[in-house]
ChimeraX commands (.cxc) that place a marker at each C-alpha (Angstrom):
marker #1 position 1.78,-16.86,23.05 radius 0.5
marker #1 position 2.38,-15.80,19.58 radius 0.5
marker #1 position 0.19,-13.49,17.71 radius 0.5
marker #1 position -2.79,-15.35,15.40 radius 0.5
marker #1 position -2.42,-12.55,12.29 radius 0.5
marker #1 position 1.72,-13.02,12.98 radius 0.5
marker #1 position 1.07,-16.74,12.15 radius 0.5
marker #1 position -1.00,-16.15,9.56 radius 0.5
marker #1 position 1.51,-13.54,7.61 radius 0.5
marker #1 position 4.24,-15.90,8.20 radius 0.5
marker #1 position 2.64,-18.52,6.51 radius 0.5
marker #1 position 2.03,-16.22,3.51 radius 0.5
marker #1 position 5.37,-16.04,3.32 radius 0.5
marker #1 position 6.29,-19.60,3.23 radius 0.5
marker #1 position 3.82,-19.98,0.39 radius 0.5
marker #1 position 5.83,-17.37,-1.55 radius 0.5
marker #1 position 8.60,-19.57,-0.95 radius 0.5
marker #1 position 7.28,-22.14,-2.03 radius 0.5
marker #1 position 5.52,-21.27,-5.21 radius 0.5
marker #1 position 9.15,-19.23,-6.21 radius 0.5
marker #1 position 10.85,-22.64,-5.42 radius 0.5
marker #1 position 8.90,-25.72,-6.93 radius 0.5
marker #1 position 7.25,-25.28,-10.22 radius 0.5
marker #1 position 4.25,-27.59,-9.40 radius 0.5
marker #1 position 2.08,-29.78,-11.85 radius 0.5
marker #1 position -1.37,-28.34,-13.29 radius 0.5
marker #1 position -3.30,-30.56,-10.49 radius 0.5
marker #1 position -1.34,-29.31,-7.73 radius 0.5
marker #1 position -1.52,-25.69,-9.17 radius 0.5
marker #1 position -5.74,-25.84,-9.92 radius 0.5
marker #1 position -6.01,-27.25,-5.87 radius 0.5
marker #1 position -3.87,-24.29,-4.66 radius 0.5
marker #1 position -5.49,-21.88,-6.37 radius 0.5
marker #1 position -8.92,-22.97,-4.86 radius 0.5
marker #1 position -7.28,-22.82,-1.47 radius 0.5
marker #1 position -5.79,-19.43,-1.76 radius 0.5
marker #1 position -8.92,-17.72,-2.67 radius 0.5
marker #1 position -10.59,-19.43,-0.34 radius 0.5
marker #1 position -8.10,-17.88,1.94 radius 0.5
marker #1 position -8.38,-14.49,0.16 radius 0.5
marker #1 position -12.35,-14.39,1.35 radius 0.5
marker #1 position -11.69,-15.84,4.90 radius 0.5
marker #1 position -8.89,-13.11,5.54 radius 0.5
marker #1 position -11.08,-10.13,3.67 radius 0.5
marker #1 position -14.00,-10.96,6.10 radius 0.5
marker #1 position -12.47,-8.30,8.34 radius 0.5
marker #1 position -12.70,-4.39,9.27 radius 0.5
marker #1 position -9.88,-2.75,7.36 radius 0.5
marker #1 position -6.43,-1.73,8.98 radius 0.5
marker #1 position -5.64,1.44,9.37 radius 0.5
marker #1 position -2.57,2.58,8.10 radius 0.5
marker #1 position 0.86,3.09,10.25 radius 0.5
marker #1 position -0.27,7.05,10.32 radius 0.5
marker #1 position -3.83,6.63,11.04 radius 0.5
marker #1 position -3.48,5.01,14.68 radius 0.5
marker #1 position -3.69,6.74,17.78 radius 0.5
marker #1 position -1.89,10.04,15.77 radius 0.5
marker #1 position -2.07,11.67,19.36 radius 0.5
marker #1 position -0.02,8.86,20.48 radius 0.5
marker #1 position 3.71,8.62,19.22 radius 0.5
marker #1 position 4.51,5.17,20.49 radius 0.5
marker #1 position 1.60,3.13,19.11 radius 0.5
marker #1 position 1.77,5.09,15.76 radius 0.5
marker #1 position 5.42,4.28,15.83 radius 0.5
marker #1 position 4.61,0.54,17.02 radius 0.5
marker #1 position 2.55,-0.14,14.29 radius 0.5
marker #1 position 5.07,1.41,11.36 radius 0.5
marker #1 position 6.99,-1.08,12.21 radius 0.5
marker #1 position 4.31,-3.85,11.99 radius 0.5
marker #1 position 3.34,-2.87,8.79 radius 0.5
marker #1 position 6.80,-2.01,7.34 radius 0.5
marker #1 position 7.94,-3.46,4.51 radius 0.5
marker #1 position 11.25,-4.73,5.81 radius 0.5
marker #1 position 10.74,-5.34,8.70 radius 0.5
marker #1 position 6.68,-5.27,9.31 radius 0.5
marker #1 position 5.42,-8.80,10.99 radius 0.5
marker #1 position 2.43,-7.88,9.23 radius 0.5
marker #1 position 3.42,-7.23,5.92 radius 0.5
marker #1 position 3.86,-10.68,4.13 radius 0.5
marker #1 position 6.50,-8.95,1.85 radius 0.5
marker #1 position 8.55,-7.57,4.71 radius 0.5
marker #1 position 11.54,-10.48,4.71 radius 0.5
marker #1 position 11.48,-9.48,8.15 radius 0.5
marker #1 position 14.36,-7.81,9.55 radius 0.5
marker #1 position 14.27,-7.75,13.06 radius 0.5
marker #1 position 15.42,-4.21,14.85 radius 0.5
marker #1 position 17.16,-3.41,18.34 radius 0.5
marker #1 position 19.21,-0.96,19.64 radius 0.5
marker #1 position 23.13,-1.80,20.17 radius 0.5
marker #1 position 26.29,-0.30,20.00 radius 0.5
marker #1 position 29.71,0.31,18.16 radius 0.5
marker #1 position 32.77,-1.09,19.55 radius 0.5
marker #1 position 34.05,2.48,20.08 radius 0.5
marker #1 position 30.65,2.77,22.62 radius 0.5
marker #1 position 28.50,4.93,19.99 radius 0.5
marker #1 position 25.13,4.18,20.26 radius 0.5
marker #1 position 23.84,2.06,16.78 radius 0.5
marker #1 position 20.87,0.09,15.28 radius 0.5
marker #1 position 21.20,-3.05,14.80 radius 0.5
marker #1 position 19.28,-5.06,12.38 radius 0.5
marker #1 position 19.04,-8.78,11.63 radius 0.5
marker #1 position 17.62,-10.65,8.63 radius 0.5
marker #1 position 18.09,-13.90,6.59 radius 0.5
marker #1 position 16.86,-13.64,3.10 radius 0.5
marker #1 position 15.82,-16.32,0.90 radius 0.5
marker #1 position 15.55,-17.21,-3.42 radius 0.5
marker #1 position 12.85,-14.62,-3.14 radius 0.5
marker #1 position 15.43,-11.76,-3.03 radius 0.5
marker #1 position 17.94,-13.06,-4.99 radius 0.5
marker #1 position 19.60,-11.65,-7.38 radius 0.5
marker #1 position 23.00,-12.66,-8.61 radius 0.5
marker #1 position 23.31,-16.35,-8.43 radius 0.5
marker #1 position 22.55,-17.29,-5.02 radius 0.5
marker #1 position 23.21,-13.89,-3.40 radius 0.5
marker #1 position 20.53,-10.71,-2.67 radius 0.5
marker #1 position 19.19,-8.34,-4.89 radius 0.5
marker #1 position 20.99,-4.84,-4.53 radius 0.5
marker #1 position 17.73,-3.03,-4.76 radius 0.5
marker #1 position 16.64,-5.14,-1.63 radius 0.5
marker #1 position 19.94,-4.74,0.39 radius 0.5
marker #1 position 18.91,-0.84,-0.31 radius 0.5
marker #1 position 15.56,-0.93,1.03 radius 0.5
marker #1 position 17.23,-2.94,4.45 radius 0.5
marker #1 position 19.44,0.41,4.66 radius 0.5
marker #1 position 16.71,2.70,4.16 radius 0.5
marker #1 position 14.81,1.58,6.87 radius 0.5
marker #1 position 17.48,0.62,9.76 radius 0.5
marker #1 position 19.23,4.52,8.46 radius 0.5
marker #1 position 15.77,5.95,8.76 radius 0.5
marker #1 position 15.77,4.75,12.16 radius 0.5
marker #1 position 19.23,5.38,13.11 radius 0.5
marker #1 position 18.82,9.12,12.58 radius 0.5
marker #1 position 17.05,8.95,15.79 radius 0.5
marker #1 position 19.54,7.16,17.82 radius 0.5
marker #1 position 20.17,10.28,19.40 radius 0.5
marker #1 position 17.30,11.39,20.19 radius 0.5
marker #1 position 16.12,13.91,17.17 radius 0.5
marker #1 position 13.36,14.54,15.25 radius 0.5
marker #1 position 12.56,12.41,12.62 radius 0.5
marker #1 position 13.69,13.26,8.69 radius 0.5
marker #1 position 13.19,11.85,5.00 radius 0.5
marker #1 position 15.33,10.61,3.27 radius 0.5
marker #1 position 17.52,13.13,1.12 radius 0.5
marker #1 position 20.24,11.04,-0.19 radius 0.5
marker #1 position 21.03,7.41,-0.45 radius 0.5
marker #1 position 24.61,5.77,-1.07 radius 0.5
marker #1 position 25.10,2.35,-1.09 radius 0.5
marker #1 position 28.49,0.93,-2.20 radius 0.5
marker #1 position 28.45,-3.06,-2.62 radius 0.5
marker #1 position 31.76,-4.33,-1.45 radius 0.5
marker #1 position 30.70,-8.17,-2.43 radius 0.5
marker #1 position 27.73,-10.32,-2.90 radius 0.5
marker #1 position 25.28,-10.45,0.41 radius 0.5
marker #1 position 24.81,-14.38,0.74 radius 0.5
marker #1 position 21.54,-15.95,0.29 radius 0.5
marker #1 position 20.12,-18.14,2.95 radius 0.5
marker #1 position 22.83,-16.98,5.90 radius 0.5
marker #1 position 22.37,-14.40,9.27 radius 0.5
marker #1 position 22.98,-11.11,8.25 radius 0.5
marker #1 position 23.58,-8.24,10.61 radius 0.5
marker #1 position 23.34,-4.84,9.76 radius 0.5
marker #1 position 24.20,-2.18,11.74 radius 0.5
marker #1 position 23.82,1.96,11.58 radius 0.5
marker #1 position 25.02,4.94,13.21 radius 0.5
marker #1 position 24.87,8.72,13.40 radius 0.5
marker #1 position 28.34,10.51,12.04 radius 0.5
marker #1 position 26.99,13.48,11.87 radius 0.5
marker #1 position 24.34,15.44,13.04 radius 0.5
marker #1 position 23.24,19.83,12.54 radius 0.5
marker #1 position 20.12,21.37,13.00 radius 0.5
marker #1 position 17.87,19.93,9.69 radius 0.5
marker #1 position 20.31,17.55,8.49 radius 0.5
marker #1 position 21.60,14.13,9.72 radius 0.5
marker #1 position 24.26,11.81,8.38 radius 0.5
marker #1 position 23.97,8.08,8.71 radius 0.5
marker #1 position 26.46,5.55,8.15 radius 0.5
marker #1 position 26.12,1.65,8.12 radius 0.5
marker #1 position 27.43,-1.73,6.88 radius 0.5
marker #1 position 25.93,-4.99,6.37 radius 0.5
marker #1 position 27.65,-8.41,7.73 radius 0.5
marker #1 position 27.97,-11.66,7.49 radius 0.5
marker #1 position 27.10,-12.64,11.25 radius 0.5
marker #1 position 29.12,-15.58,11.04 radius 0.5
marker #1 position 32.06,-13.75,9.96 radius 0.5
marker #1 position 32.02,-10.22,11.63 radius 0.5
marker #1 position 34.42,-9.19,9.54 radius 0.5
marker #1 position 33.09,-9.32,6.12 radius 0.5
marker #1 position 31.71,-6.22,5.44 radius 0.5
marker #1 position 29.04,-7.22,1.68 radius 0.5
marker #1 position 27.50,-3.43,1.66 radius 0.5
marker #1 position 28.03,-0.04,2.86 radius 0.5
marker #1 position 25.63,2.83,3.31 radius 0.5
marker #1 position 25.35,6.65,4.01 radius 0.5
marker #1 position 21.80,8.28,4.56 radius 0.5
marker #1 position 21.54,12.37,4.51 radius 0.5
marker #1 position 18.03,12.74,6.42 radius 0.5
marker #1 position 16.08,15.94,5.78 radius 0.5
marker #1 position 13.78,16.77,9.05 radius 0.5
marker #1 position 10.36,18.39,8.53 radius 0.5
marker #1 position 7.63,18.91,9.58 radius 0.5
marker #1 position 5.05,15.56,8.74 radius 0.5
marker #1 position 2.11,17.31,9.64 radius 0.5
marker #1 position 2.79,20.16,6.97 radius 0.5
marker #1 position 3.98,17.07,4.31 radius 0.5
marker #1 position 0.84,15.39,5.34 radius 0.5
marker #1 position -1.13,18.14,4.15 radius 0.5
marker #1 position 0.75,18.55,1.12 radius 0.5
marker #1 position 0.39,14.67,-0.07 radius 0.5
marker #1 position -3.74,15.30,0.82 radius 0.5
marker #1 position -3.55,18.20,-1.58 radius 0.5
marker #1 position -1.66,16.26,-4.56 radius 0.5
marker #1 position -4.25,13.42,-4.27 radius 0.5
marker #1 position -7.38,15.23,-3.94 radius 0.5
marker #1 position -8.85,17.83,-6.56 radius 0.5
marker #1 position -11.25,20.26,-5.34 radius 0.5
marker #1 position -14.13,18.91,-6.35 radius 0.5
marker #1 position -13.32,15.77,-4.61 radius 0.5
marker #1 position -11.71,13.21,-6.93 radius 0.5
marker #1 position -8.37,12.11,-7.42 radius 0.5
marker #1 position -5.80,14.00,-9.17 radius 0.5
marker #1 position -3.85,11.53,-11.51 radius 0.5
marker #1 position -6.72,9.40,-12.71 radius 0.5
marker link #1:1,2 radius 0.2
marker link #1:2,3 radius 0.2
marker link #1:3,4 radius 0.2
marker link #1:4,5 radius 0.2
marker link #1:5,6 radius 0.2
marker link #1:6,7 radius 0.2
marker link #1:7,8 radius 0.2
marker link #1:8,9 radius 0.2
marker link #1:9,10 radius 0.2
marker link #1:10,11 radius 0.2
marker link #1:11,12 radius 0.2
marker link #1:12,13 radius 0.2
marker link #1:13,14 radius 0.2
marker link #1:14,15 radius 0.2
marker link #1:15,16 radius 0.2
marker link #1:16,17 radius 0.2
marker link #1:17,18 radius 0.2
marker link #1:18,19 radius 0.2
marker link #1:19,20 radius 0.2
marker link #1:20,21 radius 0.2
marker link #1:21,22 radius 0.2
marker link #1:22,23 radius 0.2
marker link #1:23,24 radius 0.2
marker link #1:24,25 radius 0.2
marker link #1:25,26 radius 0.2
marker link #1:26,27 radius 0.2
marker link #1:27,28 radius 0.2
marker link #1:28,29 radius 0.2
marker link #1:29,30 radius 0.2
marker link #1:30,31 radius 0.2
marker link #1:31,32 radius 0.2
marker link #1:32,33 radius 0.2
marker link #1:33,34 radius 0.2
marker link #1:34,35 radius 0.2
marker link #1:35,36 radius 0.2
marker link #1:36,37 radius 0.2
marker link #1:37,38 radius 0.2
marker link #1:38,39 radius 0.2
marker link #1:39,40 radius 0.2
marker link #1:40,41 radius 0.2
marker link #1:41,42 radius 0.2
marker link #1:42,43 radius 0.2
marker link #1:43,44 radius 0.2
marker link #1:44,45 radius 0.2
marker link #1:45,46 radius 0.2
marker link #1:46,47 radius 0.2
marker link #1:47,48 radius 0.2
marker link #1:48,49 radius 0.2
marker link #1:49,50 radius 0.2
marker link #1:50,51 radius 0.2
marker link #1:51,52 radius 0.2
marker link #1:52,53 radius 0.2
marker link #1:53,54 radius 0.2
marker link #1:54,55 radius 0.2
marker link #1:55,56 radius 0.2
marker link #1:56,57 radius 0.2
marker link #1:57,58 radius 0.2
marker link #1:58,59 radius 0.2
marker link #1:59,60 radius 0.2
marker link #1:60,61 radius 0.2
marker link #1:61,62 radius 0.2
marker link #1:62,63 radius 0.2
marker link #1:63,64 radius 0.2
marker link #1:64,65 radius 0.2
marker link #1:65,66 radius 0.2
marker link #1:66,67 radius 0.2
marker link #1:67,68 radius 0.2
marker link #1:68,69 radius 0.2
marker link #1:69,70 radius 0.2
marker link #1:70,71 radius 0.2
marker link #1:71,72 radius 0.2
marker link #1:72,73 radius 0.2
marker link #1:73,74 radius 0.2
marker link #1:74,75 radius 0.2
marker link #1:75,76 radius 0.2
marker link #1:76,77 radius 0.2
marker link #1:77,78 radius 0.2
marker link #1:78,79 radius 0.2
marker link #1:79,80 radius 0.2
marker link #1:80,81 radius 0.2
marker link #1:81,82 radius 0.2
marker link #1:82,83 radius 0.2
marker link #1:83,84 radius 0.2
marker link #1:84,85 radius 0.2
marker link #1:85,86 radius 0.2
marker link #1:86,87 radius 0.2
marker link #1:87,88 radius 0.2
marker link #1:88,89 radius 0.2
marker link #1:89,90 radius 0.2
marker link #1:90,91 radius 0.2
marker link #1:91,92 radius 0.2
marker link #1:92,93 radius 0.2
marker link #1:93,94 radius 0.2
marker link #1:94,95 radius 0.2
marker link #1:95,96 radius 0.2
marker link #1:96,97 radius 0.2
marker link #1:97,98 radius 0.2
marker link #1:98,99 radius 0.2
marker link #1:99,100 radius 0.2
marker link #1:100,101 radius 0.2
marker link #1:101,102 radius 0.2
marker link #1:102,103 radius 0.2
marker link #1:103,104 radius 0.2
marker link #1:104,105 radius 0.2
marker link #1:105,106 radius 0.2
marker link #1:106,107 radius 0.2
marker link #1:107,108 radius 0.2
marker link #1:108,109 radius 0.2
marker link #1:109,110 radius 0.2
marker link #1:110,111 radius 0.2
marker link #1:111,112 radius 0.2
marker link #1:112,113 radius 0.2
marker link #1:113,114 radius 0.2
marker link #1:114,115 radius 0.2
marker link #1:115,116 radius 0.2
marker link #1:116,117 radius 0.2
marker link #1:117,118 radius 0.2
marker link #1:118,119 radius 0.2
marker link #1:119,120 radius 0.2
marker link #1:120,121 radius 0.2
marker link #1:121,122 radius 0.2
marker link #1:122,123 radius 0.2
marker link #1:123,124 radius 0.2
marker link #1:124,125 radius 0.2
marker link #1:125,126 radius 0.2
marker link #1:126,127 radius 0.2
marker link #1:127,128 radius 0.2
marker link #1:128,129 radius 0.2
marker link #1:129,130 radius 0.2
marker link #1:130,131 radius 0.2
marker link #1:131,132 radius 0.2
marker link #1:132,133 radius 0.2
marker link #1:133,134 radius 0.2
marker link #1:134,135 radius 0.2
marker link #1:135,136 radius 0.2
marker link #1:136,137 radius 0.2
marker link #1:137,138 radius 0.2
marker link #1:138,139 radius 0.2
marker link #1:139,140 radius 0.2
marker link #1:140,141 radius 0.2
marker link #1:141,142 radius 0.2
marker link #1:142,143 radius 0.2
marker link #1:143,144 radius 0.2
marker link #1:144,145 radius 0.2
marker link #1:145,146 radius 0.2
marker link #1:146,147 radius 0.2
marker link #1:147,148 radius 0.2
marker link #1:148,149 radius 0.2
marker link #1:149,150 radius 0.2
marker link #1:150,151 radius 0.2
marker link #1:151,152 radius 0.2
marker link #1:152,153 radius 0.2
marker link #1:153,154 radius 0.2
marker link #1:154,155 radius 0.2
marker link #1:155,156 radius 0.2
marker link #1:156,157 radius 0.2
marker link #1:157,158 radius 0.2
marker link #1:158,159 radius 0.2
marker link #1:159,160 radius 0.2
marker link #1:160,161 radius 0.2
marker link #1:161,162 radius 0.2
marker link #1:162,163 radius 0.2
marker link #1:163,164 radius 0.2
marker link #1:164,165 radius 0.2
marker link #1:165,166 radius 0.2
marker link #1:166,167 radius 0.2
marker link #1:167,168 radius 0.2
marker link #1:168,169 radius 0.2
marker link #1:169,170 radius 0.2
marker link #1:170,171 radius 0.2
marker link #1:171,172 radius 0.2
marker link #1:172,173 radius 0.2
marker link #1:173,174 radius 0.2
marker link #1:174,175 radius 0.2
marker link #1:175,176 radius 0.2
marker link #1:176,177 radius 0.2
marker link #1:177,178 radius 0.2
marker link #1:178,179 radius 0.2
marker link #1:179,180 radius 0.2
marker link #1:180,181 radius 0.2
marker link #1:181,182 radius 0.2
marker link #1:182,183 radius 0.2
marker link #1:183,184 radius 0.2
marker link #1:184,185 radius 0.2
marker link #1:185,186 radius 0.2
marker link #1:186,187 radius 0.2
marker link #1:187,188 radius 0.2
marker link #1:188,189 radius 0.2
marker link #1:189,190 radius 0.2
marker link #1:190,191 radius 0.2
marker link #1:191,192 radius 0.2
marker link #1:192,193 radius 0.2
marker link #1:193,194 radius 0.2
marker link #1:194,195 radius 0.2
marker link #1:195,196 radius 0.2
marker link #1:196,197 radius 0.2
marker link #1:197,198 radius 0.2
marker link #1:198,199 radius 0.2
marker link #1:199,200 radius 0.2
marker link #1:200,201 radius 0.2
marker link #1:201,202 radius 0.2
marker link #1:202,203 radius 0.2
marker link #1:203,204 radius 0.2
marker link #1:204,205 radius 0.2
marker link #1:205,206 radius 0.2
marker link #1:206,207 radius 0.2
marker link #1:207,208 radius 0.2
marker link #1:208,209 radius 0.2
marker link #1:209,210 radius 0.2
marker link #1:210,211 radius 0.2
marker link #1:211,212 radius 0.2
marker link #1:212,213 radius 0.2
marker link #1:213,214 radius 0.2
marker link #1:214,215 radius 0.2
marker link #1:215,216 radius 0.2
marker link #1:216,217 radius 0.2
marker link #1:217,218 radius 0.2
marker link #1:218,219 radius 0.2
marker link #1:219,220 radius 0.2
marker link #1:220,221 radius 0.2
marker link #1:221,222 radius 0.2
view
């Protein structure tokens, strides 16, 4: 039985696609736009989701459950998420890796008929961030990010990408990956390397509260 809000953020996602793809007449465009807001007020009669951080914070799992529901590569609830799919695998060589799978579309293109490097990035930066964990750590940020495009990462076709620790100390974790073609195992499109910082999220929490909130109660930055 699949999941009602799943089905709803999936067609989201098809509309994208199809308002990138067909460039519609002004009759077609005046009905759609009724329908979508019509949409808009159906979906907003709703109580409002908590962030990935705000559920069950005594409970690891379910907050970690729902970052990935609401991430935005791979979040089944996140309309912009493409999604990439996430599981646990391994290396050839036996090392433990991350394996993630994904089929983008003209909405992340790019160069002609091949995926935007910024959003081959952002498919690194969350398998990595997950990958630091593979052996069974404490979670980091991000420190460093190096991607190195070998070739254009085809449009429309299974892509696999896959992570792994090569090296791990005490507050700092290296991750390395490579993105496939999964029709052709072989052709390595993109290469990564991740240096994770860990901390402390409660502390960095508490800092991001402070940046955001003068004392008298308003936001900074307005």
């Amino acid at each position: 039985m699949t999941d009602p809000a799943e089905d709803v953020i999936a067609a989201i996602r098809e509309l994208g696609r199809v308002a990138h793809a067909t460039d519609s007449p002004p009759a077609a465009l005046a009905e759609a736009l009724n329908l979508v807001n019509a949409a808009q007020a159906a979906l907003a009669d709703g109580e409002p989701r908590r962030r990935w951080y705000e559920v069950d914070e005594g409970h690891t799992d379910a907050t970690r459950a729902r970052n990935r529901e609401l991430s935005t590569f791979s979040g089944t609830l996140n309309p912009v998420a493409p999604p990439m799919t996430i599981e646990r695998g391994e290396l050839a060589d036996g090392r433990p890796a991350l394996v993630g799978s994904v089929r983008l579309d003209r909405l992340r293109e790019g160069p002609p008929k091949s995926a935007h490097g910024g959003v081959i990035a952002g498919l690194f930066d969350e398998l990595l961030g997950g990958g630091q964990r593979l052996n069974g750590g404490a979670p980091g940020v991000t420190g460093r990010l190096t991607i190195r495009y070998r070739r254009p990462t085809p449009l429309d076709a299974d892509l696999e990408l896959r992570v792994w620790i090569h090296d791990e100390r005490r507050r700092r974790v290296t991750v390395k990956g490579e993105c496939v073609v999964a029709s052709e195992p072989e052709v390595v499109t993109a290469e990564a390397e991740a240096i994770f910082l860990r901390v402390d999220f409660e502390q960095l929490n508490d800092m991001m509260q402070g940046r955001t909130a003068a004392p008298d109660g308003t936001e900074q930055g307005q």
